[in-house]
C-alpha positions as CSV (number, residue, x, y, z in Angstrom):
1,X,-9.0,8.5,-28.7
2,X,-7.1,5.9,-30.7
3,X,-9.3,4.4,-33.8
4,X,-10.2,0.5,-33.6
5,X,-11.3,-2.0,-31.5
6,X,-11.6,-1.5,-27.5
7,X,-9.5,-3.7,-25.2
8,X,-10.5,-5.2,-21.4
9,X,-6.8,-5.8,-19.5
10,X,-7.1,-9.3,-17.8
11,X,-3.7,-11.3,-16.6
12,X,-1.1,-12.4,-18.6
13,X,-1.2,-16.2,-19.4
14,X,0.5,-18.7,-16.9
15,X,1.2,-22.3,-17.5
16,X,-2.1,-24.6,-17.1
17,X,-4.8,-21.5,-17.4
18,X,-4.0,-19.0,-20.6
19,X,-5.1,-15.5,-19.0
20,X,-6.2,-16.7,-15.7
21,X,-4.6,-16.4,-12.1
22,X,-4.5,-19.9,-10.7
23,X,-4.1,-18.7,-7.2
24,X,-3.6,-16.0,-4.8
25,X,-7.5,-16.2,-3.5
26,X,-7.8,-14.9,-0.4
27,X,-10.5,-17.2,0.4
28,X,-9.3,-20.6,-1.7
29,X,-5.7,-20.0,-0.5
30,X,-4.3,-23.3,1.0
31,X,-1.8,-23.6,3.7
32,X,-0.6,-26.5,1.9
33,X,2.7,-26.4,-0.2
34,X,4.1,-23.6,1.7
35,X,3.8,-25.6,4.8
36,X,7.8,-25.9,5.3
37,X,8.7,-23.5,2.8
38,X,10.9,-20.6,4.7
39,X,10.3,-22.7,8.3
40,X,13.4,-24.1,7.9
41,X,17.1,-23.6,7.5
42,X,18.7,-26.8,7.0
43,X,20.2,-27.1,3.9
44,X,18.2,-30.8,2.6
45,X,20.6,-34.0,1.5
46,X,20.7,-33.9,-2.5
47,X,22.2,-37.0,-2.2
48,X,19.6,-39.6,-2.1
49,X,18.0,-40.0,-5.4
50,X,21.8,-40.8,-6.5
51,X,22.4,-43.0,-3.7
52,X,19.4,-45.6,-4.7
53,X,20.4,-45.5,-8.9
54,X,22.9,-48.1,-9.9
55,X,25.4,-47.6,-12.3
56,X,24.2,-45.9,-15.1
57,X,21.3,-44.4,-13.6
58,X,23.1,-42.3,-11.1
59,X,23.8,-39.1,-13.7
60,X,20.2,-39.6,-14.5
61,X,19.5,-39.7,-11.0
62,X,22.1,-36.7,-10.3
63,X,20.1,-34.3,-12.7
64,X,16.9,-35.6,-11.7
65,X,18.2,-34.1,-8.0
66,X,19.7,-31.0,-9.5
67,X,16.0,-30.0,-11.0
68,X,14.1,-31.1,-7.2
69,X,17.2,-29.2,-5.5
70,X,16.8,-25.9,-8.1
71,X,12.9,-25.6,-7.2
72,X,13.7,-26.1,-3.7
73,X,15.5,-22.7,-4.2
74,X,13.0,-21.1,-6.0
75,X,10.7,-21.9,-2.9
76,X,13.4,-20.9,-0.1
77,X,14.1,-24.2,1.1
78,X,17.6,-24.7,0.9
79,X,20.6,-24.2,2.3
80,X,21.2,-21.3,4.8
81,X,18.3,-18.9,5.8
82,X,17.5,-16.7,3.0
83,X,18.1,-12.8,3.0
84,X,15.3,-11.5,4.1
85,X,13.2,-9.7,0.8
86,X,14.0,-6.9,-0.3
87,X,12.2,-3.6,-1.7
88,X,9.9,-4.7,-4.3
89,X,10.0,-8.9,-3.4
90,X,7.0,-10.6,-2.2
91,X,6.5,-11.7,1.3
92,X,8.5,-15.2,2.0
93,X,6.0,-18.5,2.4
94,X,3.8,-17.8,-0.8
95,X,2.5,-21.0,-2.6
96,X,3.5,-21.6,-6.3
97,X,0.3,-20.0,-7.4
98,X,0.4,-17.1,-5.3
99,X,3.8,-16.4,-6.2
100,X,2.3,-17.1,-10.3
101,X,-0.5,-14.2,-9.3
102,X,2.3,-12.0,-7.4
103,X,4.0,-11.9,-10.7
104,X,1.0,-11.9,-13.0
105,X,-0.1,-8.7,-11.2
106,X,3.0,-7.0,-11.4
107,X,2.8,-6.7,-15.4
108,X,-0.1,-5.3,-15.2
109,X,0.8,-2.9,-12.2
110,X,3.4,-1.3,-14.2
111,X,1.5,-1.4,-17.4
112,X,0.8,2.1,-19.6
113,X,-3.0,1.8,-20.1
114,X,-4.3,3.8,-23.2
115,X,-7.8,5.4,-23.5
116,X,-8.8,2.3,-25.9
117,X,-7.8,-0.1,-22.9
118,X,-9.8,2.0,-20.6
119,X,-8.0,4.8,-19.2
120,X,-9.5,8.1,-18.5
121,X,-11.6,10.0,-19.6
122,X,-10.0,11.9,-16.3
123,X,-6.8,9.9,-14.9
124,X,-3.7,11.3,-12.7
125,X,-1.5,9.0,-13.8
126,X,-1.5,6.2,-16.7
127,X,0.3,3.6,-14.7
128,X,-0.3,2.2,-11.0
129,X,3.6,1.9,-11.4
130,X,4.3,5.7,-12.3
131,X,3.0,6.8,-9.2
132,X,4.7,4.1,-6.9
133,X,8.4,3.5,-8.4
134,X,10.7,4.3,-5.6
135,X,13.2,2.3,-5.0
136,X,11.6,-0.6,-6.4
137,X,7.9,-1.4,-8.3
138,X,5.3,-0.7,-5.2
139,X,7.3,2.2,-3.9
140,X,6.6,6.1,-3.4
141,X,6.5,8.7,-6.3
142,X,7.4,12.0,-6.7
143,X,3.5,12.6,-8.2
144,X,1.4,15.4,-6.5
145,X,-2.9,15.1,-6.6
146,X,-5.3,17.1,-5.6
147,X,-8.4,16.7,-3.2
148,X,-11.1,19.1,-2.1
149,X,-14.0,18.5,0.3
150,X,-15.9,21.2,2.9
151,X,-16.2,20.6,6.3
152,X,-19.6,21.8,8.0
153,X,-21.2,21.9,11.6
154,X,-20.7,19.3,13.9
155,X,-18.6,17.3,12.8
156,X,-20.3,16.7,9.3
157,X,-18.2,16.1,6.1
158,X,-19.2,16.8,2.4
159,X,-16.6,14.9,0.0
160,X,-17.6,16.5,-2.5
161,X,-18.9,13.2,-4.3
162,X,-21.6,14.2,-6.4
163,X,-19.2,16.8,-8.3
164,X,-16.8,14.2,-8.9
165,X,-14.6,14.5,-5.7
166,X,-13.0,14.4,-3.3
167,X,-9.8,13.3,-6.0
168,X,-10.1,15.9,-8.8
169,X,-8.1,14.1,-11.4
170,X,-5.1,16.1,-13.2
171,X,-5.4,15.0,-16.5
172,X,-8.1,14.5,-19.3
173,X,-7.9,12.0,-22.2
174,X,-7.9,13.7,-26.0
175,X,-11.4,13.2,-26.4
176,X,-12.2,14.2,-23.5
177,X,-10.7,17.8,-23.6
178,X,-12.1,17.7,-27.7
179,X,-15.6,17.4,-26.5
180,X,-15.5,19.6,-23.1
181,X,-12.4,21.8,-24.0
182,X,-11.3,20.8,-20.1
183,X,-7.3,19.9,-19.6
184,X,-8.6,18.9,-15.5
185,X,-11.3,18.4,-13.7
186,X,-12.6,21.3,-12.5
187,X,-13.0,21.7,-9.0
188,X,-16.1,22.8,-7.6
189,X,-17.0,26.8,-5.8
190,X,-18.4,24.6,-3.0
191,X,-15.0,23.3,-1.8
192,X,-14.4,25.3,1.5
193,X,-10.7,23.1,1.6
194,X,-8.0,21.9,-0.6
195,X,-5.3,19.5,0.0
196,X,-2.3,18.0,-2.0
197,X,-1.2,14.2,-1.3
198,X,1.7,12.4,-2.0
199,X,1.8,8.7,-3.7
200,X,2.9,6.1,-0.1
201,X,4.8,3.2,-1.2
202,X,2.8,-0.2,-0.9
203,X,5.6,-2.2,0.8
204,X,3.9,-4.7,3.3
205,X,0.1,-3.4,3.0
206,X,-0.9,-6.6,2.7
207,X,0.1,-7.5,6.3
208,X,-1.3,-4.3,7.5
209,X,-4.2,-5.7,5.7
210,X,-4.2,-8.8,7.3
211,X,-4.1,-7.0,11.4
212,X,-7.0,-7.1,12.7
213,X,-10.3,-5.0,13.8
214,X,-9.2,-5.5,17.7
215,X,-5.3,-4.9,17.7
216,X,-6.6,-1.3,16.1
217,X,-9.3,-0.9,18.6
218,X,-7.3,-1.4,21.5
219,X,-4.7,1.5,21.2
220,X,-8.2,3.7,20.5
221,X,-8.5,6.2,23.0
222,X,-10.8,9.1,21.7
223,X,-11.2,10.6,25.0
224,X,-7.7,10.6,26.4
225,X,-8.6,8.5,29.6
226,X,-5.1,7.9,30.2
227,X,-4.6,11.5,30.4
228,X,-1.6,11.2,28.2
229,X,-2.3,14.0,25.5
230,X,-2.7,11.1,22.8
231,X,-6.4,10.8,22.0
232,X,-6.0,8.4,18.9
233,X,-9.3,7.1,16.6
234,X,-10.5,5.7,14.3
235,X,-12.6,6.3,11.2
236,X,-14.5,4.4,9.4
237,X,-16.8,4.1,6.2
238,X,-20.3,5.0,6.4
239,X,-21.6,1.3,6.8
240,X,-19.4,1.7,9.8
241,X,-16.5,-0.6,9.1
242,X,-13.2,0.7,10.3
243,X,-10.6,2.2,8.4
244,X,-7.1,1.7,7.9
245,X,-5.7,2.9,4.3
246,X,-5.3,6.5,3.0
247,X,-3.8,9.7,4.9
248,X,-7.2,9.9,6.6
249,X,-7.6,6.0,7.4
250,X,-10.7,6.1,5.1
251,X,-9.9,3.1,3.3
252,X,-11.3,-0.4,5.1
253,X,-9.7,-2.8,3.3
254,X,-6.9,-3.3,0.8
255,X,-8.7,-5.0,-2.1
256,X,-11.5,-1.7,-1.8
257,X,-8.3,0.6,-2.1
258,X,-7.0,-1.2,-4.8
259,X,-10.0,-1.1,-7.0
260,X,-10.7,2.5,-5.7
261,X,-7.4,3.7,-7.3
262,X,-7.9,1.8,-10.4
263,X,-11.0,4.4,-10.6
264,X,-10.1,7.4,-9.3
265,X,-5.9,7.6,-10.2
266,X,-6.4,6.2,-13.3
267,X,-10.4,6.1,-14.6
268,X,-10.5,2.5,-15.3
269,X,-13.8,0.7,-14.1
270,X,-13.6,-2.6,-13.0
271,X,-15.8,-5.0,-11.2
272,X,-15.8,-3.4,-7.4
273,X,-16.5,-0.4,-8.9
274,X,-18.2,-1.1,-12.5
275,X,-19.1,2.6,-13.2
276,X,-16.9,5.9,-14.4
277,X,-17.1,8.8,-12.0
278,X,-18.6,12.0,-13.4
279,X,-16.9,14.8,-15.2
280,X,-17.6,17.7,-12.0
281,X,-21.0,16.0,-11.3
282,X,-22.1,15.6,-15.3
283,X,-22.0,13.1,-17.3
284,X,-19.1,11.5,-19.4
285,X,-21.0,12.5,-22.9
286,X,-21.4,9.8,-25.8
287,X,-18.5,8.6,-27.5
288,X,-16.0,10.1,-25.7
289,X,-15.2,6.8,-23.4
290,X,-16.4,3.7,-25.7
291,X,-14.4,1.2,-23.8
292,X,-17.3,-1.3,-22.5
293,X,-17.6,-1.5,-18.5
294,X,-15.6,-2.6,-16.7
295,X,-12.6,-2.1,-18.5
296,X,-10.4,-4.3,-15.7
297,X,-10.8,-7.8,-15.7
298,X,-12.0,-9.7,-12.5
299,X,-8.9,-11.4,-12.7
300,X,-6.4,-9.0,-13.6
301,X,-7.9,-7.0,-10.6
302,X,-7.4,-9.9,-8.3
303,X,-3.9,-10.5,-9.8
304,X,-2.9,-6.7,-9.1
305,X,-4.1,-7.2,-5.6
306,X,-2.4,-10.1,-5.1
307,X,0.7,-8.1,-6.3
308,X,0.3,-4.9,-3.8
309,X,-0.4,-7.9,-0.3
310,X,2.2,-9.7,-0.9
311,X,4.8,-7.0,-1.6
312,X,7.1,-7.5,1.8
313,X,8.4,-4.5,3.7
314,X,11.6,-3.6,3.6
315,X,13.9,-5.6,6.5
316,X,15.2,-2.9,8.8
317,X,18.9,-2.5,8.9
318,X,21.1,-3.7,11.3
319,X,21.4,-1.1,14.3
320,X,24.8,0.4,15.3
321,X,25.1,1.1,18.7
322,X,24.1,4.7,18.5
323,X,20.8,3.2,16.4
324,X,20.5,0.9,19.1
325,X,20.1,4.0,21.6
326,X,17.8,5.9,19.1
327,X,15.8,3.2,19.6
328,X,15.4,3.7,23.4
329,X,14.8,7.6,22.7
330,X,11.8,6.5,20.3
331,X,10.5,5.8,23.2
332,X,11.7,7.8,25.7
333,X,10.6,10.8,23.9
334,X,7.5,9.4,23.3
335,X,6.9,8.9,19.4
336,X,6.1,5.0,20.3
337,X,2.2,6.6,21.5
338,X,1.1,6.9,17.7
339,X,4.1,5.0,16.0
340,X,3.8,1.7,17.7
341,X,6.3,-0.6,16.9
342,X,4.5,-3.4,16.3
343,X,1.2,-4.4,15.2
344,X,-0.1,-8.5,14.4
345,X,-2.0,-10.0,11.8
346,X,-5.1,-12.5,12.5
347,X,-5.5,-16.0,11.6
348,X,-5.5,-15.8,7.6
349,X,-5.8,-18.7,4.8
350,X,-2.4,-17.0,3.5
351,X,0.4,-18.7,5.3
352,X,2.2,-15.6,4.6
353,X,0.0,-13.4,6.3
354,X,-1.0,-15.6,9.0
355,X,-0.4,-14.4,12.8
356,X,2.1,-12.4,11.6
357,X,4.5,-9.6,13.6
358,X,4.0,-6.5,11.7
359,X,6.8,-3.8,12.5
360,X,4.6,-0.8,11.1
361,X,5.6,1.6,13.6
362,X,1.8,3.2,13.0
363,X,-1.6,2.6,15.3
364,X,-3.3,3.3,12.0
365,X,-5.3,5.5,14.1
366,X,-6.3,9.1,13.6
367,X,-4.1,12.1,15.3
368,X,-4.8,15.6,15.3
369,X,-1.7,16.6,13.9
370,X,-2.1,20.9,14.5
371,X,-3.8,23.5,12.7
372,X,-0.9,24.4,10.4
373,X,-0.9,20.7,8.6
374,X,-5.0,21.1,8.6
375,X,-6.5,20.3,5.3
376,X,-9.2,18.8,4.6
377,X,-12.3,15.9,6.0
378,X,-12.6,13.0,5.2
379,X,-15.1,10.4,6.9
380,X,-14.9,11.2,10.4
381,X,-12.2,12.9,9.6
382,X,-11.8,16.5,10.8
383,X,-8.9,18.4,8.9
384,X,-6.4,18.7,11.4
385,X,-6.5,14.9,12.0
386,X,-4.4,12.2,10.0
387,X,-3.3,8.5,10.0
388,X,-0.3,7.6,11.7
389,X,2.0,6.9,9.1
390,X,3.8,3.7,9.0
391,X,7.4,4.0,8.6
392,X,8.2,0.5,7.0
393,X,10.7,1.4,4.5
394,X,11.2,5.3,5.9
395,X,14.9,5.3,4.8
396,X,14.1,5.0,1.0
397,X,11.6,7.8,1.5
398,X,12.8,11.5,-0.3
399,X,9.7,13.9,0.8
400,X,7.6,13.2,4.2
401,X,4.5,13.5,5.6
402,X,0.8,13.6,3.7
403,X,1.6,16.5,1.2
404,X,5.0,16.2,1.0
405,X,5.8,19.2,3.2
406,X,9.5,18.0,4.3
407,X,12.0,17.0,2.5
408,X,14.1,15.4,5.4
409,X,13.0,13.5,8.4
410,X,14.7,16.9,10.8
411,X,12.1,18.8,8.9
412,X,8.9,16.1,9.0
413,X,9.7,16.2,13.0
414,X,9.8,19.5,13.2
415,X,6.1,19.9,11.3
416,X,4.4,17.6,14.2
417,X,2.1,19.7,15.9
418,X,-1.5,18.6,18.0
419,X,-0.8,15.9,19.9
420,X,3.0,15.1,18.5
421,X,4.0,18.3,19.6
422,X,5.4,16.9,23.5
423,X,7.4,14.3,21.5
424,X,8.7,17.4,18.9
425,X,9.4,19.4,21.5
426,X,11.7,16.4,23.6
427,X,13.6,16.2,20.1
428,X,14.1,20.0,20.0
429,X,15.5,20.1,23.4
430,X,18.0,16.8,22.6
431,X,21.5,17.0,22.6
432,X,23.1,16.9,19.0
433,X,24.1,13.2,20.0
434,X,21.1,12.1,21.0
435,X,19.3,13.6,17.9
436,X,21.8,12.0,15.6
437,X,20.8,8.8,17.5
438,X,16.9,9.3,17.0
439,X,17.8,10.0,13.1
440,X,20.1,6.7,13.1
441,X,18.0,4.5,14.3
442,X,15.0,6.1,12.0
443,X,17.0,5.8,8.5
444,X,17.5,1.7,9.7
445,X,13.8,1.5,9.2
């Protein structure tokens, strides 16, 4: 543990409010000022501040244009449509402070946090950014954690919480292993399950975010009415809220899964959860974490989650004609039933987020995926059952599925068991052309 003074992380400093975000609020965020930003793509005159200035005035007048016609850029309003973003850019239509807040929370996003500033005593990873870094800031990571819970009669779930769980963090901070002697945290006799979990990249979770309750609810069908061997559901927390983030859809809402990974990934409180988890169910003892709670600023927590919902997903590539008919065979061999193509976003205060197409190819709903992926509960949660993943950004991807099983999409096909197993078994039977299509037309995504 590093000698001296103890640091909390808030923002860095922005024009007009030193170490503040001065936007971004889900709640204050004004349509106004992105109102024609991105609507548009007529390229606007830069010719009539010059046109009014006599003589003199009209090189005056001429830079007075280039600076209005330079911010224009900066905002997306000029000339032809823009390229849509790419990995790691935020979301198009963001106001001047949202975009400040995007920014602001990126910093801290990829910063190294040291014991002194918070981190540990147990962490996985020192940096939100080490663990999402492919291809861009916000991405996937090659990173590997460990979870445990045990799954009892009917139905019933124990996370494991009071000895710490169900994330058993990796590493331990020097002071940590000087007073316990521990290099992890230990992982209880109780746990009846373990499970490894791969790092998801963030692209467009804010929009996911932003879809709402119903558009989830109404692709639920727990008791296969429709007698289609899809039975998809949902989970949700114990207030009863419904899921959406996570492997296991156990996470409601993006700001809680922020703050939860702060936490539990890296072991820095903050103020949605002001408290440091326990070392296997004991206590953290004295001294070893003197870093006052919460270590995370309420504004630099708010920045970084400005940062992760207004990270866009990546624009799919153009399709070649043989993507174009891997695109029907999507269907045809029905992968559509879980991966639906598209999902919508509810009226929202973000312009950007606001009644918004979403092309997550997921339901966010819960799929027995086979005993052989089983793992562990979580929630409602049974082991065998997982989130649909979204496949935003799939081509950048270089391991698939929860625990990293395959290392191609061939192989993550061929793993699909439960209720994918009709759909794996169409692509088994395929022609090589019409598999090459179905891969095509996935590595555009």
């Amino acid at each position: 543990m590093p000698v001296g003074p103890t640091r909390r992380v808030v923002p860095p400093g922005r024009p007009g409010s030193p170490g503040r975000p001065t936007g971004g609020n889900h709640a204050g965020a004004s349509h106004e000022g992105a109102r024609h930003a991105g609507s548009r793509c007529e390229r606007p005159a830069a010719t009539h501040a010059g046109a009014a200035s006599p003589g003199g005035d009209v090189v005056k007048a001429a830079l007075v244009a280039l600076v209005v016609v330079s911010g224009m850029e900066a905002v997306g309003m000029m000339g032809a449509c823009p390229k849509p973003p790419q990995p790691g850019e935020p979301l198009r239509d963001l106001t001047p402070q949202q975009l400040a807040s995007f920014n602001a929370g990126k910093v801290i996003f990829a910063k190294d946090f040291e014991p002194d500033e918070g981190l540990g005593p147990l962490f996985n990873s020192t940096a939100c950014g080490e663990c999402h870094e492919e291809p861009a800031l916000g991405g996937s990571g090659d990173e590997v954690e460990t979870h445990a819970a045990v799954a009892g009669p009917n139905g019933s779930c124990d996370m494991l919480a009071a000895h710490g769980g169900p994330v058993f963090q990796a590493h331990t901070t020097p002071a940590l292993k000087q007073a316990l002697g521990l290099d992890s945290e230990p992982i209880p006799a109780e746990a009846t399950a373990r499970a490894t979990r791969t790092s998801p990249d963030l692209f467009g979770f804010g929009l996911l975010d932003a879809v709402t309750d119903a558009d989830i609810l109404v692709r639920a069908d727990s008791a296969d009415r429709d007698h289609d061997g899809i039975s998809g559901r949902v989970n949700r927390t114990p207030d009863g809220r419904i899921g959406r983030f996570g492997r296991k859809a156990f996470g409601p809402t993006l700001a809680e899964f922020n703050a939860g990974a702060f936490l539990i990934e890296m072991g820095i409180t903050n103020p949605t959860n002001p408290h440091e988890e326990t070392i296997g169910g004991s206590p953290i003892p004295a001294g070893v974490d003197p870093t006052p709670d919460p270590e995370l600023s309420a504004e630099a927590l708010q920045s970084v989650f400005d940062f992760v919902r207004f990270l866009a997903p990546p624009p799919q590539l153009p399709l070649t004609p043989e993507g174009a008919h891997g695109r029907y065979l999507f269907g045809s061999m029905g992968c559509i039933s879980c991966h639906t193509p598209t999902l919508y976003t509810g009226p929202n205060k973000v312009r950007a987020l606001d009644r918004k197409p979403v092309s997550a190819y997921s339901d966010l709903l819960l799929h027995d995926m086979g005993e052989a992926r089983a793992d562990i509960c979580l929630g409602l949660a049974t082991p065998s059952e997982f989130r649909t993943e979204p496949l935003m950004g799939l081509r950048f991807a270089k391991h698939f599925l929860h625990d990293g099983a395959a290392t191609t999409i061939e192989q993550a096909i061929d793993l699909h068991a439960g209720e994918a197993q009709r759909s794996r078994d169409r692509f088994a039977k395929a022609s090589p052309k019409e598999r090459e299509a179905l891969l095509a037309f996935l590595k555009s995504l």
